[in-house]
C-alpha beads as a LAMMPS data file, in Angstrom:
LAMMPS data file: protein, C-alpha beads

245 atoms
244 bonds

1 atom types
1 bond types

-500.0 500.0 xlo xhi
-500.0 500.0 ylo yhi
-500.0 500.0 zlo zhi

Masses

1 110.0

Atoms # bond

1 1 1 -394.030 -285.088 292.293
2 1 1 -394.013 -284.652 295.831
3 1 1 -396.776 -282.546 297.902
4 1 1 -394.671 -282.218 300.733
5 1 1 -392.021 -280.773 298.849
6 1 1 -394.017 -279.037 296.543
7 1 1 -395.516 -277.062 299.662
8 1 1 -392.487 -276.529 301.169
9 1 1 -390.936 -275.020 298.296
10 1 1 -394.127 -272.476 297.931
11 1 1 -394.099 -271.694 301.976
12 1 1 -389.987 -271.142 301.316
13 1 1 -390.810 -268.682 298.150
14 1 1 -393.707 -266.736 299.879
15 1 1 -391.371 -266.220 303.108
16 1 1 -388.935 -264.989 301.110
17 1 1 -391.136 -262.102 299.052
18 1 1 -392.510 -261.255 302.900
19 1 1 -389.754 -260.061 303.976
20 1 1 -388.850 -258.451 300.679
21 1 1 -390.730 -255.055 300.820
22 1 1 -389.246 -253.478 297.187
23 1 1 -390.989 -256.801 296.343
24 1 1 -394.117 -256.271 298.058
25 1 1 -394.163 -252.644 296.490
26 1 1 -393.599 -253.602 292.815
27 1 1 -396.247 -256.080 293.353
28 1 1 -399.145 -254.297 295.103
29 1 1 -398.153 -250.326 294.972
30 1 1 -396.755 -249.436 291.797
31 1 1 -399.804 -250.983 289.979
32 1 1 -402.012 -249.155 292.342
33 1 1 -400.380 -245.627 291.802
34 1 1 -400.541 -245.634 288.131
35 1 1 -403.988 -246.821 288.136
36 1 1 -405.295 -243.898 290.647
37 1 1 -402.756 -241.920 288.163
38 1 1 -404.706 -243.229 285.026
39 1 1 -407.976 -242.721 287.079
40 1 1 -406.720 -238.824 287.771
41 1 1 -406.038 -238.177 284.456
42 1 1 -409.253 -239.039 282.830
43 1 1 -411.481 -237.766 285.638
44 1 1 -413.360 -235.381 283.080
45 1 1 -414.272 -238.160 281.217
46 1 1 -415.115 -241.544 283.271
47 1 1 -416.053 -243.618 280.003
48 1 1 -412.855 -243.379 278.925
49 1 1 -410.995 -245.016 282.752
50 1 1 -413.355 -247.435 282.103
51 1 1 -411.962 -248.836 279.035
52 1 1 -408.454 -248.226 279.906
53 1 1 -408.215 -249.071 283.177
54 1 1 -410.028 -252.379 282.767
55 1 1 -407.509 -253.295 280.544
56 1 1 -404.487 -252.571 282.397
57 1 1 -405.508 -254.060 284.746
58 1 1 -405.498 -257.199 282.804
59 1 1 -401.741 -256.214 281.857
60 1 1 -400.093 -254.897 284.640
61 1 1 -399.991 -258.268 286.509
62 1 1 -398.536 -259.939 283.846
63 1 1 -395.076 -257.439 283.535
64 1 1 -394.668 -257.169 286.981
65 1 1 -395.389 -261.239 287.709
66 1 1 -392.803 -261.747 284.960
67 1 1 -390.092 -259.545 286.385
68 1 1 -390.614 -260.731 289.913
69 1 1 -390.360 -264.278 288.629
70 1 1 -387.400 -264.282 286.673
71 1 1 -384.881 -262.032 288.893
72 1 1 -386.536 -264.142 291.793
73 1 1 -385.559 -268.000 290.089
74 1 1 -382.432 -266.676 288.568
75 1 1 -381.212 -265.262 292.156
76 1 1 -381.785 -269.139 293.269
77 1 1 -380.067 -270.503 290.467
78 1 1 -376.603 -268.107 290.478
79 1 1 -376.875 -268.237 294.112
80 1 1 -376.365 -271.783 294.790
81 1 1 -379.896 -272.227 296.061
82 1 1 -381.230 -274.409 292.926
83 1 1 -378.680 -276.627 293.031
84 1 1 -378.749 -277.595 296.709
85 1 1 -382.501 -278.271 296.313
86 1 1 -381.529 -280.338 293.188
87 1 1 -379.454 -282.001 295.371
88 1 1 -382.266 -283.362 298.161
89 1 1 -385.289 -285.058 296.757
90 1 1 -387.014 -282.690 295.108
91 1 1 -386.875 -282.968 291.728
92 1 1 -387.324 -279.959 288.792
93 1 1 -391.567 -280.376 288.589
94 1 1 -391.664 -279.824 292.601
95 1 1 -389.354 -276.811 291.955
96 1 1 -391.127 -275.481 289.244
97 1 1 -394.636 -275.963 290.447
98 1 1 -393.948 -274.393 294.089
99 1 1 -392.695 -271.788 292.724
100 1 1 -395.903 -271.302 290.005
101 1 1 -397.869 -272.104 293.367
102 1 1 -396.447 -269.205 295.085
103 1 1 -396.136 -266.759 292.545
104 1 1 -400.226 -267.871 291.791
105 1 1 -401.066 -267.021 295.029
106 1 1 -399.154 -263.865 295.101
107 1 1 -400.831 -262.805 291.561
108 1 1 -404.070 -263.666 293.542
109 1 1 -403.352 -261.380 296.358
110 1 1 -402.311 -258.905 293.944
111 1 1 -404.906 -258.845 291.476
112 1 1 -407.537 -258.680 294.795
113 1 1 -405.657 -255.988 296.036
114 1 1 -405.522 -254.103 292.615
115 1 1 -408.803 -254.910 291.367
116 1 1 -410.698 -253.664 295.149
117 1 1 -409.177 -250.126 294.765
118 1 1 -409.790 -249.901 290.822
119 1 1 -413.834 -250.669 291.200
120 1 1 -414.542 -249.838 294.982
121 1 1 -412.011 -246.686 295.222
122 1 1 -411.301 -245.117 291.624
123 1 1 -414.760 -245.842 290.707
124 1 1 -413.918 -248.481 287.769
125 1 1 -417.113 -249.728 286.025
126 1 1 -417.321 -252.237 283.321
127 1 1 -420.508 -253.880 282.110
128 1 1 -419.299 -257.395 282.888
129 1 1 -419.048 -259.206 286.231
130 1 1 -416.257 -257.691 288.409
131 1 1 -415.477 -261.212 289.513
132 1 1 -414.900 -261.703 285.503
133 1 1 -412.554 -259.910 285.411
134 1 1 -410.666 -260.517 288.491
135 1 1 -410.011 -263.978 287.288
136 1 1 -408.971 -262.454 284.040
137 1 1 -406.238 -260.640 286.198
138 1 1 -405.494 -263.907 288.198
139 1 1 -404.664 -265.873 285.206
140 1 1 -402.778 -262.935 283.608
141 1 1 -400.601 -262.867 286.455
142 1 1 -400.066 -266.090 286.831
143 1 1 -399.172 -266.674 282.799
144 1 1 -396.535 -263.529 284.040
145 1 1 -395.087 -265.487 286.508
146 1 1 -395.018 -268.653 283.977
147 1 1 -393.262 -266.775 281.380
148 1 1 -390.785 -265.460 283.710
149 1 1 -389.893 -268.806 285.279
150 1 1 -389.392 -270.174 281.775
151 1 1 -387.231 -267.522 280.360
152 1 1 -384.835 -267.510 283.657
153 1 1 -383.171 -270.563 281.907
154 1 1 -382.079 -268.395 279.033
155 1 1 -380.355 -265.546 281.365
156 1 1 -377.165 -265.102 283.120
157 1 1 -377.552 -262.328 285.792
158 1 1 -380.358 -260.524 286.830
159 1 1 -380.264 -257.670 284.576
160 1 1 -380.266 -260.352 281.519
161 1 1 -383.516 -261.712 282.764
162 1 1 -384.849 -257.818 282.803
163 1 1 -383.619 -257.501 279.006
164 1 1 -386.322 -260.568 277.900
165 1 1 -389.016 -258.502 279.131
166 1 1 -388.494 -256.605 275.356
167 1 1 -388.363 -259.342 273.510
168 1 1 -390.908 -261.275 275.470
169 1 1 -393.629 -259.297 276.668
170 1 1 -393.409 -255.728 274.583
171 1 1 -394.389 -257.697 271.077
172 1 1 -397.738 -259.013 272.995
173 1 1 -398.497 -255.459 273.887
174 1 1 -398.219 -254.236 270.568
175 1 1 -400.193 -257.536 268.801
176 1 1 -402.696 -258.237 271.427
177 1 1 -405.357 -255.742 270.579
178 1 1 -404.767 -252.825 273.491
179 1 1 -403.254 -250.196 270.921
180 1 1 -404.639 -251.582 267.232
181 1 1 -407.537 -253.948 266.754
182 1 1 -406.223 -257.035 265.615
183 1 1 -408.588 -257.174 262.613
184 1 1 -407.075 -254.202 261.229
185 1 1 -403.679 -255.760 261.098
186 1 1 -401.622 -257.236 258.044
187 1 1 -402.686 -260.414 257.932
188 1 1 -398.960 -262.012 259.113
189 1 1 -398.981 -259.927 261.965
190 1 1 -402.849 -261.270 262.769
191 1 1 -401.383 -264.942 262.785
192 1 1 -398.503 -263.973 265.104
193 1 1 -401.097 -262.528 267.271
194 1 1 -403.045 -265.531 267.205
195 1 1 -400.385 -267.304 268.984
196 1 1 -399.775 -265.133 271.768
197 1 1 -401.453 -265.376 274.802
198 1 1 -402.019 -261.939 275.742
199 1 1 -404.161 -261.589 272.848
200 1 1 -406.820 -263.996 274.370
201 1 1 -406.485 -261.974 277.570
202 1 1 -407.192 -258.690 276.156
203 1 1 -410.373 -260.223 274.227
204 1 1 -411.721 -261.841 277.185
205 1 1 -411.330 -258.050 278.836
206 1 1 -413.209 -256.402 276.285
207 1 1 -416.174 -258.296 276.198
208 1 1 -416.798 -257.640 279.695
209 1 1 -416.612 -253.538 279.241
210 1 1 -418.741 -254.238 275.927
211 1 1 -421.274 -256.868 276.929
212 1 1 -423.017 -257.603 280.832
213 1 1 -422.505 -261.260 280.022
214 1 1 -420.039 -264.001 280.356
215 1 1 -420.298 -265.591 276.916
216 1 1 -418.631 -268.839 275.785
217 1 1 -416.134 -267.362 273.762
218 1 1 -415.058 -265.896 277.424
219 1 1 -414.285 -269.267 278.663
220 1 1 -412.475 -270.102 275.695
221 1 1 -410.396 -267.399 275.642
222 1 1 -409.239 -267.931 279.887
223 1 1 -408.847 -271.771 278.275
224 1 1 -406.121 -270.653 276.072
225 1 1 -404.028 -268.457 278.489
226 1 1 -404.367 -271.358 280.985
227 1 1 -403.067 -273.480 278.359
228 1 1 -399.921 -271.323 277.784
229 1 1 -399.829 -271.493 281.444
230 1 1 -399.483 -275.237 281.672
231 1 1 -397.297 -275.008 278.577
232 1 1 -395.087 -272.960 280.154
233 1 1 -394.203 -274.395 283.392
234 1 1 -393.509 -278.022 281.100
235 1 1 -391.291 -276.453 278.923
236 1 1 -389.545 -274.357 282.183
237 1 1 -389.081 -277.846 283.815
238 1 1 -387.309 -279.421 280.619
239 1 1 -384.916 -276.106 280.278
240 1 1 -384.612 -275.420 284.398
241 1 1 -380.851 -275.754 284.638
242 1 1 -379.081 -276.581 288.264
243 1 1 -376.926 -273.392 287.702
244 1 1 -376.028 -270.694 285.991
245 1 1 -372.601 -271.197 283.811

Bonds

1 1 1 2
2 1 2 3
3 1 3 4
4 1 4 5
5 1 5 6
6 1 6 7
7 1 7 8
8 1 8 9
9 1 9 10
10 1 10 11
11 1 11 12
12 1 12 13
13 1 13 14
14 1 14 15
15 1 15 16
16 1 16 17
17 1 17 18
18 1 18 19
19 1 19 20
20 1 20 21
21 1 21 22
22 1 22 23
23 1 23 24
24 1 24 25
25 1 25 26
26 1 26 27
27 1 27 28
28 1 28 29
29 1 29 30
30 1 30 31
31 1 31 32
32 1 32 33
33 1 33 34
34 1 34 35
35 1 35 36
36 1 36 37
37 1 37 38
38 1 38 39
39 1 39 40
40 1 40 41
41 1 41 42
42 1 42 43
43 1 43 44
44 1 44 45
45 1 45 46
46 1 46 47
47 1 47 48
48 1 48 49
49 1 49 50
50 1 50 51
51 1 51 52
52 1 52 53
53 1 53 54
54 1 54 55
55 1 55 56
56 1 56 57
57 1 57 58
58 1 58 59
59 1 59 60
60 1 60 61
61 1 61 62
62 1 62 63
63 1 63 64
64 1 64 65
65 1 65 66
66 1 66 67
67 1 67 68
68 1 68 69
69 1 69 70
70 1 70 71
71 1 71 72
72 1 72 73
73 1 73 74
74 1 74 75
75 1 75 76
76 1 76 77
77 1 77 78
78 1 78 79
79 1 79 80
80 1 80 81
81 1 81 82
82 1 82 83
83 1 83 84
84 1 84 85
85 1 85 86
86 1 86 87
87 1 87 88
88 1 88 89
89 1 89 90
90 1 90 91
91 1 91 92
92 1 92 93
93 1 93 94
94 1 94 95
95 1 95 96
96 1 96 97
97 1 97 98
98 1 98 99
99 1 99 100
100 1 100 101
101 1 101 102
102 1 102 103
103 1 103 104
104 1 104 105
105 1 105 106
106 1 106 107
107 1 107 108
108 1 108 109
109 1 109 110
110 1 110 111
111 1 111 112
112 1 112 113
113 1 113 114
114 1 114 115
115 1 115 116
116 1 116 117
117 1 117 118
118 1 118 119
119 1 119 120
120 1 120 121
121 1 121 122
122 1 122 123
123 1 123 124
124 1 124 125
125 1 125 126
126 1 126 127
127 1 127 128
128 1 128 129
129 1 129 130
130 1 130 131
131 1 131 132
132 1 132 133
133 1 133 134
134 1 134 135
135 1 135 136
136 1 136 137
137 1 137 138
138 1 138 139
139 1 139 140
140 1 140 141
141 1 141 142
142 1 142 143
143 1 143 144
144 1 144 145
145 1 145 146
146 1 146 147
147 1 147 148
148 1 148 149
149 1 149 150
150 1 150 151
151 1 151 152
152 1 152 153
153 1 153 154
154 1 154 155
155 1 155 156
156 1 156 157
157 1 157 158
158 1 158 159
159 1 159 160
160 1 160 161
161 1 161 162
162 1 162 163
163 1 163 164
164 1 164 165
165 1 165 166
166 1 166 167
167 1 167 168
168 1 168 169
169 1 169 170
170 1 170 171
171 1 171 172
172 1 172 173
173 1 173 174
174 1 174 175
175 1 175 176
176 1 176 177
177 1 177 178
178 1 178 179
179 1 179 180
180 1 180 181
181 1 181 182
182 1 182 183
183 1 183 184
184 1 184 185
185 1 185 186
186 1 186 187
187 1 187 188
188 1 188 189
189 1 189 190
190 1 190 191
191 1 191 192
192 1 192 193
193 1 193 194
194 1 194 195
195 1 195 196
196 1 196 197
197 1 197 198
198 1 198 199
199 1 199 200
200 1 200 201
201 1 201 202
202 1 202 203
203 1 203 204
204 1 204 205
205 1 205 206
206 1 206 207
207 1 207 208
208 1 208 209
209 1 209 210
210 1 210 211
211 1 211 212
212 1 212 213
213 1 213 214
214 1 214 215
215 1 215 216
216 1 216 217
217 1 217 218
218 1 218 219
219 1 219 220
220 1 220 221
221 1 221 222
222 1 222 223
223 1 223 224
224 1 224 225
225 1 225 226
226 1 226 227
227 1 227 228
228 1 228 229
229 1 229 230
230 1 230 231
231 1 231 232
232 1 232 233
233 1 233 234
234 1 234 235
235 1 235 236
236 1 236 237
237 1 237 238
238 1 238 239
239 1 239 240
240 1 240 241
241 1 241 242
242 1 242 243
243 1 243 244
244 1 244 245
């Protein structure tokens, strides 16, 4: 690995999504308009925002991170781009990893921007640390953006990549907790859940509306999704492909 290239690559990546302001909106302004939305709707009843919003705010980072990240690699790959960098010295970790640096720092941007309106604007309160759960939201988006790079392998064209999001990210939604409590569920469905990072994400979340302490359980939960992170970006570098077919 090379930190030259490796910064580079992020510098290229974050240029790019600067002057890309559809980009810049599906990052920073749709999340913020359904969350004043969400924040609108249940302005008779405050409790409730509290529990939802703190959770989707958890979530939203990780569908849009995923999108973003796998139009954004597959656009390199079917363009040509990938290969001419596979071409120089810069191998498929540097590629991979200046990308996940970017797209980290853009989730970190995000989730700042996202997570200031939510408690200082819309009046979000949870009984947590705020700073909790804004790293909950940084590593959320960032397991996004890991999940997209990896599945951007498996797609042809851009709209492919858009058709994982079903089969990748709806089945966390519906496991992780956020509609049914996992306890509740058939046991086989509890064991898929187990396995799927979102699931950890959504746990860590509601201890912090539940409880005003940081626990260990807390740390082990961000432990996991960080593991799927690094999981994620090793298993994108051993399926990256030069082009598309």
């Amino acid at each position: 690995m090379n930190p030259a290239l490796l910064v580079a690559t992020s510098a290229r990546v974050l240029l790019q999504l600067r002057h890309d302001p559809r980009t810049i909106a599906l990052l920073v302004v749709v999340p913020s308009g359904i969350l004043a939305l969400l924040a609108w709707m249940f302005s008779n009843t405050p409790a409730v925002f509290d529990h939802w919003g703190a959770l989707l705010l958890g979530i939203f980072p990780l569908i849009v991170m995923f999108l973003v990240a796998s139009v954004a690699t597959l656009r390199e790959r079917s363009g040509g781009t990938l290969e001419r960098l596979l071409a120089l010295p810069l191998g498929k970790a540097d590629f991979l990893l200046g990308y996940g640096l970017a797209f980290g720092l853009a989730a970190t941007i995000q989730a700042g921007i996202v997570s200031g309106l939510a408690f200082a604007v819309l009046g979000l309160d949870v009984s947590g640390p705020v700073w909790a759960v804004v790293l909950v939201t940084v590593l959320v988006a960032v397991l996004g953006a890991t999940l997209g790079l990896f599945v951007s392998a498996f797609a042809r064209t851009e709209f492919q990549a858009v058709q994982f999001m079903p089969a990748v990210i709806i089945p966390q939604l519906l496991l992780c907790g956020l509609v049914f409590p996992r306890a509740l569920m058939p046991r086989a469905l509890q064991l898929v859940s187990d396995v799927l990072p979102l699931s950890y994400a959504v746990d860590a979340i509601k201890r912090l509306t539940l409880e005003a302490g940081v626990d260990r359980m807390y740390w082990t939960d961000l432990l996991v999704v960080a593991g799927f992170v690094v999981g994620g970006l090793l298993l994108g570098s051993a399926t990256l492909r030069r082009r598309t077919p």
